[in-house]
N, C-alpha and C positions, 0 to 999 in steps of 0.2 A: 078136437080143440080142448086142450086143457085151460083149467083157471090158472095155474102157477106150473111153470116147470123148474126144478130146481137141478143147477148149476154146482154138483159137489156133497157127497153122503156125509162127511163130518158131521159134529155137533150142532153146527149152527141150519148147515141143510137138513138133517135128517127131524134135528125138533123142530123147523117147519114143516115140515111134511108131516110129521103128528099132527101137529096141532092146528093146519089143517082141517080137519075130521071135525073139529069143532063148528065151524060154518058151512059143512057141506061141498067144501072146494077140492076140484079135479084135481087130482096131481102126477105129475110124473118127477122121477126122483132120477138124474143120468148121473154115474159114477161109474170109474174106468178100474176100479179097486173092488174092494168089498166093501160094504157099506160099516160107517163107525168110523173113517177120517185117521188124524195123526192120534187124538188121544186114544181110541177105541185098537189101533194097530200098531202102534208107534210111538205112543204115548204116555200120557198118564196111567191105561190099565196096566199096561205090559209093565211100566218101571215101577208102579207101585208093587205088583206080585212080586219081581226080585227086592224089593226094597222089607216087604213082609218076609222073604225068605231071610234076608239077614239078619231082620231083626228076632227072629227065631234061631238063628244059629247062635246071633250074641246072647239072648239069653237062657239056650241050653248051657253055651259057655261059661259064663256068669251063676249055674244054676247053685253051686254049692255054698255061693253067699245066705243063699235063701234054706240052706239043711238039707239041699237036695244032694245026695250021691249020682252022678252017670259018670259016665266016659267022657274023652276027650270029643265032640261032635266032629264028626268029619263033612264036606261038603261033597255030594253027588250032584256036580252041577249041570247031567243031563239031565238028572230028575227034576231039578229045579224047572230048567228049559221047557221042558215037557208039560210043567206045571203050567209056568207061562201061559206057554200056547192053547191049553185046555181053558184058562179061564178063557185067554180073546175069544176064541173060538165058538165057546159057548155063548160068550155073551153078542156076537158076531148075528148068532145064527137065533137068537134070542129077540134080535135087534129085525132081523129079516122077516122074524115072525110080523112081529108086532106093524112092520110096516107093509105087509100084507094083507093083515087083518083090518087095518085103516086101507085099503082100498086104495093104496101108493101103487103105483106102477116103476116099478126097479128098474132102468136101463142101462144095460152096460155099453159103457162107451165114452166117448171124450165129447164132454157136451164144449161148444163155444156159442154168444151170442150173435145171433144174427142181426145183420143191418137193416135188413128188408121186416125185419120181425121173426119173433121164435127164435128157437134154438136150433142149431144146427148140429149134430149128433155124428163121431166119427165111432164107425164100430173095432173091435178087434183085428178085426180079418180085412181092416181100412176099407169097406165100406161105409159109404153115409148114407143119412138121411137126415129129415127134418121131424119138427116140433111143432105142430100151432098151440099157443100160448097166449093168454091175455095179459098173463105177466111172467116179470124172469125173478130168480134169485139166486144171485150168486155168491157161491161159498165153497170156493176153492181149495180156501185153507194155507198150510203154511208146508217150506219144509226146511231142512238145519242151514244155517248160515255157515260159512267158512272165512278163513281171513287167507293175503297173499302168503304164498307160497306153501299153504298147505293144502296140497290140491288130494281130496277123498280117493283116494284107493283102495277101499273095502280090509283093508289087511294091516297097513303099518299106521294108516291114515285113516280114522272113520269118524261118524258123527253116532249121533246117540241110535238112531235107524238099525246100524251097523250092532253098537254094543248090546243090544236088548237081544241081539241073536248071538252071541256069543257061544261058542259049541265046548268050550274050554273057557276057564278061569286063567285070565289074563295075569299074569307071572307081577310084570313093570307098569304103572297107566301113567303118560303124564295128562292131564285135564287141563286144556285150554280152556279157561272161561268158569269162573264159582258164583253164577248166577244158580238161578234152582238147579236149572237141568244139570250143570257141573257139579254142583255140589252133594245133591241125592247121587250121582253116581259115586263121587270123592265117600259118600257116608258107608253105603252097602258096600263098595270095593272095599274099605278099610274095616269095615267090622268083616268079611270074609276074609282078609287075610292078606289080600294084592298089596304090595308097593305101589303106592300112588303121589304122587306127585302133583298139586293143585296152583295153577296160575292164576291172578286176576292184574289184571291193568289198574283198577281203582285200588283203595285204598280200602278198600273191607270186600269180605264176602258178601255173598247176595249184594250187591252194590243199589243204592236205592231204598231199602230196609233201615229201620233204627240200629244204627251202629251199636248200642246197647247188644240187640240179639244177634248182631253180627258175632260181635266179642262172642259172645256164649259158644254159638255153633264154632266159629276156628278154636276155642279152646277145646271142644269137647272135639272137632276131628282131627286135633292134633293128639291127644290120649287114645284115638283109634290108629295112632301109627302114619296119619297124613301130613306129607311135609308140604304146610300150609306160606303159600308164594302172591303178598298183595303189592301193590303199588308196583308193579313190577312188567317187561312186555317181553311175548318171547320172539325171539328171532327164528328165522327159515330152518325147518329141520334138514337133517342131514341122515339118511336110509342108510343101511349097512345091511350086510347078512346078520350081524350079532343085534339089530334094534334100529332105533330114532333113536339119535343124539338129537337134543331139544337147546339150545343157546338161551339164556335169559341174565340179566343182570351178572353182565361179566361172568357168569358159570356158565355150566352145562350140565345136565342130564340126561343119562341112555336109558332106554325103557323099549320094553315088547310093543308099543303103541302107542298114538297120542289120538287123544280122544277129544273133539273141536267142540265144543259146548259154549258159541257164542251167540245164541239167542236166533233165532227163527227169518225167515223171508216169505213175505207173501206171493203166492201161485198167482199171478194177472197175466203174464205173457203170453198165455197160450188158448184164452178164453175169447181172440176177436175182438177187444176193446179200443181198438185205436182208430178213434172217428167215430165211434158209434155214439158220441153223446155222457158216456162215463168219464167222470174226471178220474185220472192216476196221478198219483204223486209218489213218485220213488217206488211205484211199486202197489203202494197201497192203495185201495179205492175210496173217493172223498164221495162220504154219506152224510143227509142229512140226520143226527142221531136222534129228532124226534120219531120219524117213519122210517128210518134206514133206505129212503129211497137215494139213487146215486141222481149225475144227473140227467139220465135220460128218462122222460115218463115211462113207467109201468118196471120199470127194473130195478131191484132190491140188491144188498149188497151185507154181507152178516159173516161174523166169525176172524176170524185170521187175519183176512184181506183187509178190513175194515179202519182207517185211517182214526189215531187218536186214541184206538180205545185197545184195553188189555186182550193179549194173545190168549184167554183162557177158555178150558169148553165151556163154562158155566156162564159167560160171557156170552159166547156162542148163542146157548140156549136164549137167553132172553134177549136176545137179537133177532133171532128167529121168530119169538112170539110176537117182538113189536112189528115183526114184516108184514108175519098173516094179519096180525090185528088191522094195521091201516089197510090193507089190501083188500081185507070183507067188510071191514067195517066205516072204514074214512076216519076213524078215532084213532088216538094215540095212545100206544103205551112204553112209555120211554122207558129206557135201561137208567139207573138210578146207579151211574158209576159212581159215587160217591162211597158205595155202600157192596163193594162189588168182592170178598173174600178173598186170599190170596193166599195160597197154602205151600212152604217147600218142607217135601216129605222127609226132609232128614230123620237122625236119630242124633239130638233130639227135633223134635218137628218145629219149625215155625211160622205163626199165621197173621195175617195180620189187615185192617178195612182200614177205610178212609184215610187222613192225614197223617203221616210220620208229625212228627217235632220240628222238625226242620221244613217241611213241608207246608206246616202250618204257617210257621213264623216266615216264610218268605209269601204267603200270602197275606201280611197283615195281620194275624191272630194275635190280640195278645191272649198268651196260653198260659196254662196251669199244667204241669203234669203230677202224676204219680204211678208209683210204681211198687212191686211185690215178688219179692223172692219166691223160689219154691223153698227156701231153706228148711222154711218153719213149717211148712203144709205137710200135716201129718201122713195121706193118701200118700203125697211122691217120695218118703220117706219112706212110706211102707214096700213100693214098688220099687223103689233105690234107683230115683230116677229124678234129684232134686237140682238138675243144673238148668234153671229157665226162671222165667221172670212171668208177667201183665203188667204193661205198663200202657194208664189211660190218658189222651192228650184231650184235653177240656179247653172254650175258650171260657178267660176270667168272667166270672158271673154266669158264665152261659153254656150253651149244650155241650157232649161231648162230641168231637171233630176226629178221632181214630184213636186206633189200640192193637195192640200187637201182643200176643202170646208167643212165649217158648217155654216149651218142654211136655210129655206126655198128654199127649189127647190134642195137641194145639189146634190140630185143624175140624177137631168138632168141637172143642170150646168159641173159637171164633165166631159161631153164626151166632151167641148170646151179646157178643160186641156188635157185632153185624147189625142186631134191630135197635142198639143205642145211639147208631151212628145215622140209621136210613129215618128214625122217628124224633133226632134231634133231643135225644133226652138229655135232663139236666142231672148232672152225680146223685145229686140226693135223692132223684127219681129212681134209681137205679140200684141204687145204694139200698133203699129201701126194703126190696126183693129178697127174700132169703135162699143161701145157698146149703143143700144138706151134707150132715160130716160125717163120717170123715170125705171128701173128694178133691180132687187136684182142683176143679170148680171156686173153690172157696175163696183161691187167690184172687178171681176173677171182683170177689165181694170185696174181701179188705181190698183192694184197689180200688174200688168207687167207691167205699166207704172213706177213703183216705181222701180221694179225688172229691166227696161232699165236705170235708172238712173236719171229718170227727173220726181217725182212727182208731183199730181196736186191739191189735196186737202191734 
């Protein structure tokens, strides 16, 4: 008899199953994979490694701005591959340690919930068995979404799963969809060299994001060579022996590939949930978000699946902690989406917490904003990396309400927005703090020095 069986190794199962360890609770961890979910396999580790790889080639390429003498870089994109796979791997088995040594019990298998109670367990070799459990937590996860007629066939048709294993550097790519996951692949394709081709339906990149750094990113990945395609839909590809011809706004495009980047669908169909007392809506599982319970008692619901709340691992993770917490303790500790990071790894990167501008101001805010070039920031001048902004959105007289970085470092300058945004501080509060120079950081000040009222350059 376990305390918790958990229902799925991702981020959001696998950090309850940590965290766990903290009160003493049984656990069994069922996962039909390797443990570490989409970001750990599929994910963010894998497309961040290529995503580091490019940005090492671009600035070998670039090196002789800086007095460097090399060669023209060429790309060894098995070695890259290979790289890849080394980090997951390690971090894989890194991850297996650690939840061995917490006293998780690893099962492989296709867990689903059971009616009667517990989990029900299919093995590989489609054997089962069962689970006794006091409680469940499920965390599924997610995998790439597709639109009609582009049906995934590993080869002229793929999703990101597909492109992270790439065995050859894609010649053509058209990119359905310049949300993160489209657009970090539109940024490394184009700084290695691919023809790429980038669609979005809406009318900016990253769609959702302050328009401001949308502007930035399509300018800076159309200077990497991306023929950048917004407000725009494409129509049914058309397979040949020579590529995908792609249809979109009365044109067309042939390309070696089209690659479908439109945003994620949650795993619930194959989990047992219909009748068991779980509300589903489209898919997703409807949580209480103080205790993540669904609504059946003793069963939890965290990560991907999770109705309402952002697709992210770090999401994940504190979804997981509010599971175990109510589960040993009957106390809450709620995820604080307000305050919740959002990182797309471009080149240049952008981050960004709490309220866009637009965002605010359809909730009532009246807002203040301000905003800061890298122009003048000595640091991204030195690194010749000055195309990005911080721009802080404040309500009049009162806290700040979100902020958004682009350009170098963006997704670790962020979490310094992140504690202005979850602690309600007010510009001058913030303002006050001193940032040291030279660092791209800086912009971070004169923007809530400007957002307090008293600019300095």
């Amino acid at each position: 008899m376990y305390d918790v069986a958990i229902i799925g190794g991702g981020p959001g199962g696998y950090a309850a199953a940590l965290y766990a360890h903290n009160f003493g609770l049984s656990v069994a961890l069922v996962e039909k994979d390797r443990v570490g979910g989409t970001c750990l396999l599929r994910g963010c580790i894998p497309a961040k490694s290529w995503l580091q790889t490019a940005h090492v080639f671009s600035t070998v390429r670039r090196a002789a701005e800086f007095g460097v003498v090399s060669d023209e870089p060429k790309m060894d994109w098995l070695r890259a591959l290979e790289r890849k796979n080394s980090v997951v791997d390690g971090l894989v088995k890194g991850l297996s340690g650690l939840l061995a040594a917490r006293g998780v019990d690893v099962i492989d298998g296709l867990g689903r919930l059971s009616h009667e109670g517990g989990v029900d367990v299919v093995y590989g070799d489609d054997t089962t068995g069962h689970l006794e459990t006091a409680n469940v937590i499920l965390a599924m996860g997610s995998v790439p979404r597709t639109i009609p007629g582009y049906e995934i066939d590993g080869r002229q048709v793929i999703t990101s799963d597909e492109a992270l294993d790439w065995e050859n550097q894609p010649g053509r790519v058209a990119i359905i969809g310049a949300g993160a996951i489209g657009s970090e692949f539109a940024s490394l394709l184009g700084d290695m060299g691919s023809e790429v081709w980038l669609f979005e339906m809406f009318d900016q990149v990253v769609p959702g994001l302050e328009p401001d750094a949308a502007k930035i990113l399509a300018r800076e990945l159309k200077k990497k060579g991306v023929s950048v395609h917004t407000g725009v839909q494409v129509g049914e590809p058309e397979k040949s022996e020579s590529g995908v011809t792609i249809p979109y706004g009365g044109d067309s495009v042939t390309v070696d590939v089209a690659l479908v980047a439109v945003g994620r669908a949650p795993v619930s169909d194959n989990a047992n949930l219909e009748g068991s007392g779980v509300v589903v809506d489209k898919g997703f599982v409807v949580t209480d978000l103080e205790t993540m319970l669904t609504g059946r008692p003793g069963v939890y619901a965290v990560g991907d699946i999770v109705a309402g709340t952002p697709q992210l691992a770090h999401a994940g993770f504190a979804e997981g902690i509010a599971a175990i917490t109510h589960m040993a303790t009957g106390g809450v500790a709620p995820v604080d989406y307000r305050a919740v990071p959002l990182v797309v790894y471009t080149d240049p990167e952008i981050a960004s917490v709490g309220l866009t501008e637009a965002k605010a101001r359809e909730a009532g805010y009246d807002v203040e904003v301000s905003s800061h070039g890298m122009r003048g920031v000595g640091r991204a001048i030195i690194q010749g990396e000055t195309g990005g902004l911080v721009k802080v959105v404040a309500e009049k007289e009162g806290p700040i309400l979100g902020a958004t970085v682009v350009g170098p470092g963006a997704g670790e300058m962020i979490h310094e927005l992140m504690y202005t945004v979850a602690w309600e501080a007010l510009p001058a509060e913030a303002a006050a703090l001193i940032h040291a120079h030279p660092t791209v950081a800086e912009a971070i000040g004169e923007t809530l020095l400007s957002a307090a009222g008293r600019s300095l350059h």
